[in-house]
N, C-alpha and C positions, 0 to 999 in steps of 0.2 A: 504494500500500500504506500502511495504518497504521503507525503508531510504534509501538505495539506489537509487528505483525507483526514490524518490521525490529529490535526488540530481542530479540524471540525468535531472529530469524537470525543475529545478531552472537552472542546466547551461547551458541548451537549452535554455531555456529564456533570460538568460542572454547573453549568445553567440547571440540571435537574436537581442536584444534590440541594443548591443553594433556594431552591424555591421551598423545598420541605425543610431544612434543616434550619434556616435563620427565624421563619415563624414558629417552628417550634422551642428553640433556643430563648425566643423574643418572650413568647407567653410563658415559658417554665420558671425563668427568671420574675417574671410579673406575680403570676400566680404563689411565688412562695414569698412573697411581700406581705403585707398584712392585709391590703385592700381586698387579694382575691380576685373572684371571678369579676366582680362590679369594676373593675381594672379593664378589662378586656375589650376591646376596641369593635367600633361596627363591622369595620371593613374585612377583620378578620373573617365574621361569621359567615359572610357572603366569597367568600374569594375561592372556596372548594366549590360550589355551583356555577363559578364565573368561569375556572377554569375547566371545569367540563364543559360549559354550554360553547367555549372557545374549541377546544378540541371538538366536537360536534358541529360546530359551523365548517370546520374543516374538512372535515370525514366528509359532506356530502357535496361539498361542492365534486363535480368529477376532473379527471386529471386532465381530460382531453375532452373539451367542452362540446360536444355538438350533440345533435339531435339523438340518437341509440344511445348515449351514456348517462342524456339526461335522463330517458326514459326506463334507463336498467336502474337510477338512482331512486328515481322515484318508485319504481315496484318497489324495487328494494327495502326504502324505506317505509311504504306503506304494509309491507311483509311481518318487517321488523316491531310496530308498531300492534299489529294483528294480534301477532305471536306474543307477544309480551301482553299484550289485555288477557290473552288466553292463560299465560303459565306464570305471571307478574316473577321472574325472574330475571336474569341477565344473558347466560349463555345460551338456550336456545333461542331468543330473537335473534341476536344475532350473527349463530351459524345460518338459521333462516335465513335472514338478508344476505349473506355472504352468498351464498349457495344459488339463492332467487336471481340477487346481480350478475351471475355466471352464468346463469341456465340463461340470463336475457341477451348479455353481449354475445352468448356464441350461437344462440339460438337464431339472432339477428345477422351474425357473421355469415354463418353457412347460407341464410335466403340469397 
């Protein structure tokens, strides 16, 4: 691998490490104060749903923008959403959708 590559690994890593480790560092220190919980900040509460709804705005944009990818995106996601009313869990929506997205792009490849 290039040097490049592997400094793109290191600060992915590092960008991952430090988004979990400094919030939590931030509030363990806060929390053994005497204030406590009544100490802890709005923004924290909200920044685990902020960063999935970000990861999720990602996931469905598709990679290669046109017409069959939106439409493998969107079964997909309506698959996804199906299946999860049905089993309210997490891994089978989403092999569902994985699997739905695949049967469409190559379903649509071969016509």
């Amino acid at each position: 691998m290039s040097h490049a590559l592997w400094l793109a690994v290191v600060a992915s890593a590092l960008g991952t490490l430090l988004m979990r480790v400094v919030p939590f560092l931030w509030m363990q220190r806060r929390l053994n104060s005497d204030t406590g919980l009544s100490n802890m900040p709005q923004w924290l509460g909200i920044l685990g749903p902020m960063m999935i709804a970000a990861v999720l705005g990602v996931s469905i944009v598709p990679v290669n923008p046109n017409t069959i990818s939106w439409l493998a995106t969107a079964i997909g996601l309506v698959v996804t959403l199906l299946v999860w009313w049905r089993v309210r869990s997490l891994g089978w929506p989403v092999a569902a959708g994985v699997c739905i997205y695949g049967v469409v792009q190559i379903s649509v490849a071969l016509l």
